[in-house]
N, C-alpha and C positions, 0 to 999 in steps of 0.2 A: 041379049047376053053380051054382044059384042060391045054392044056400048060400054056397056060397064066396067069391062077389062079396059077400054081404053081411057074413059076417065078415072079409073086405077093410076094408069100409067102416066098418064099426063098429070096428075098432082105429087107423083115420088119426088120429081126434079125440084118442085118448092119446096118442098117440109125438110130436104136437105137440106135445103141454102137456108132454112129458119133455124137451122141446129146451132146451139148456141157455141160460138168458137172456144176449142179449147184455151185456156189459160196458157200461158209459157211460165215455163219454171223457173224461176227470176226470185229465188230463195240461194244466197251466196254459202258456199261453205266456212263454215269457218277456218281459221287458219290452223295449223296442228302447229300447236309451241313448240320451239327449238329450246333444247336445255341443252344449257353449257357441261362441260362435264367438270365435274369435281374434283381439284386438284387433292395430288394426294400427300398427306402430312411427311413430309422430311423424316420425321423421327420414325414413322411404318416402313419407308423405303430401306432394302436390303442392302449391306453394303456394298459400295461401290455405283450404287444406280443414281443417278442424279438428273433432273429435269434442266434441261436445260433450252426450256423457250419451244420446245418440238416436242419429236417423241422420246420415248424412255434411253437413256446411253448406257452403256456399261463401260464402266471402265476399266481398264485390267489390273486386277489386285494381287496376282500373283507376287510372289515375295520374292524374291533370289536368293537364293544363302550366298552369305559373300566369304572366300577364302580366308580361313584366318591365317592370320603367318604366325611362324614358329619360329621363335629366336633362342639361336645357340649361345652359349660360352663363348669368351672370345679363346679359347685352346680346344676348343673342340677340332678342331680342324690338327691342331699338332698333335693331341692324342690319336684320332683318328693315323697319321702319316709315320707316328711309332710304331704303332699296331700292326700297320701293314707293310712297313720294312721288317720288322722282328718275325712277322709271318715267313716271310720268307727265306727264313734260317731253319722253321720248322724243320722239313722236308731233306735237308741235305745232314741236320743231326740225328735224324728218324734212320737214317739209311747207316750213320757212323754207330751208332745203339742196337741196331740191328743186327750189324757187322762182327759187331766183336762179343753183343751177346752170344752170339750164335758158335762162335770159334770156346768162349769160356763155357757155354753150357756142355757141348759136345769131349772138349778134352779135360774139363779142369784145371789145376795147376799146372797141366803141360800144353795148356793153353798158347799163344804166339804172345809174345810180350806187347806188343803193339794196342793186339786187342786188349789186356791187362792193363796195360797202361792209358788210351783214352776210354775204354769202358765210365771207367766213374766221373772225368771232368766231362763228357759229353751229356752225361747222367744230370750233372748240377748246371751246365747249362741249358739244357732245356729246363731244368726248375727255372732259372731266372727268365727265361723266354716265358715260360708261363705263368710266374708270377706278375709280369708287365703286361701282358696281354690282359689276365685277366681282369687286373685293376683299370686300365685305359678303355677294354672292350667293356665293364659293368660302367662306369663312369658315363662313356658316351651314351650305352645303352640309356641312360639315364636322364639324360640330357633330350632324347630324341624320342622321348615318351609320349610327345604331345605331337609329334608328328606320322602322319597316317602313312606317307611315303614309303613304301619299303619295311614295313613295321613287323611283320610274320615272318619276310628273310630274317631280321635281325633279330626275330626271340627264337626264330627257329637254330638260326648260327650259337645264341648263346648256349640255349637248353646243351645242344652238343658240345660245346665246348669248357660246359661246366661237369660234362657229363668225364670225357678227356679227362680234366684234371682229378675228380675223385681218383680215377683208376690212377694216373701215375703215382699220387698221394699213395695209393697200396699197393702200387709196383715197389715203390721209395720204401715202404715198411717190413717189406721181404727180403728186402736185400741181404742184411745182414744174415737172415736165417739161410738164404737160398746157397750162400756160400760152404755151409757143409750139409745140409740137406738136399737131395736129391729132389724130391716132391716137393718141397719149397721153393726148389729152382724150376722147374716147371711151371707152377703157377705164375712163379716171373716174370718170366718169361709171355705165358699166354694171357697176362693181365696186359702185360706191356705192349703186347703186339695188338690188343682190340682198342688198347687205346689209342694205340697209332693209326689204326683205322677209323674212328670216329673222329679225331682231330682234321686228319685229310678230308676223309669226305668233307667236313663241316666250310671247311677251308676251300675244295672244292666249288662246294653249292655258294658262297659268298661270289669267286671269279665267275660262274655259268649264270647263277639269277639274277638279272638287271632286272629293277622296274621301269 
């Protein structure tokens, strides 16, 4: 029995070495193709993207808006400089209309002569103050339509100062009644006085609202 186990053993070591050697795997892979990439057609590209030899650029296509300019009148500037010297006569005839309305509503013909006597020239000056203002301020108004500058103070100043002149317009048409009418003369008077406040203030907000 011994035997046999050992001439087992002593033949394992050759039938090994008679095993036929593996092969080597000597089968090459092929290559995996490289694809170029496919440019892409100009006219598909979005605007502003342009290939330029690399990768994709964008370019900035933002637009600017560019200030337009606004050109005046060569007298805009001397209307304007009427306007605002003659403004400032408003206020000191506001105060002489006041003055002596106040004295003739209160006594009548035993009014002070003073008042009697500039009541009506201070009356038709301010017409001519407002007749020149309003022509030069609707003029310029006119003029600076296409400018954005300041453009709300100045429809805001005119609205009120067209508003001003209706009222003295029907201050001026009372007159003659207000003179033997009592209630007539009152309304004259409180027309004339709310026009004098809209005209100031308007006048006002022009000197306080800079843009």
């Amino acid at each position: 029995m011994q035997d046999v186990v050992a001439l087992v053993l002593f033949s394992i070591p050759g039938s090994l070495a008679t095993l036929p050697p593996v092969a080597a795997d000597t089968v090459q892979a092929s290559p995996v193709p490289v694809v170029a990439p496919v440019p892409i057609p100009a006219a598909l590209l979005p605007a502003g993207v342009w290939l330029g030899g690399g990768p994709l650029a964008l370019q900035d296509t933002t637009k600017r808006k560019r200030t337009t300019a606004v050109e005046y009148s060569s007298f805009y500037n001397t209307r304007l400089k009427i306007h605002q010297v003659l403004s400032w006569t408003m206020l000191p005839l506001f105060a002489l209309q006041y003055a002596s309305g106040s004295q003739i509503l209160e006594y009548g013909d035993a009014a002070p002569d003073w008042a009697k006597d500039i009541h009506g020239p201070t009356a038709g000056a301010l017409a001519g103050v407002f007749a020149v203002n309003t022509i030069t301020g609707a003029w310029n108004l006119w003029d600076s339509r296409k400018d954005p500058a300041g453009r709300t103070r100045r429809y805001i100043h005119s609205a009120l100062m067209f508003i001003a002149d209706a009222g003295f317009v029907y201050t001026g048409s009372l007159a003659d009644q207000a003179e033997s009418d009592p209630e007539a003369r009152e309304q004259h008077q409180s027309v004339a006085i709310a026009s004098m406040g809209v005209a100031t203030a308007s006048w006002l907000m022009m000197l306080i609202w800079k843009d």
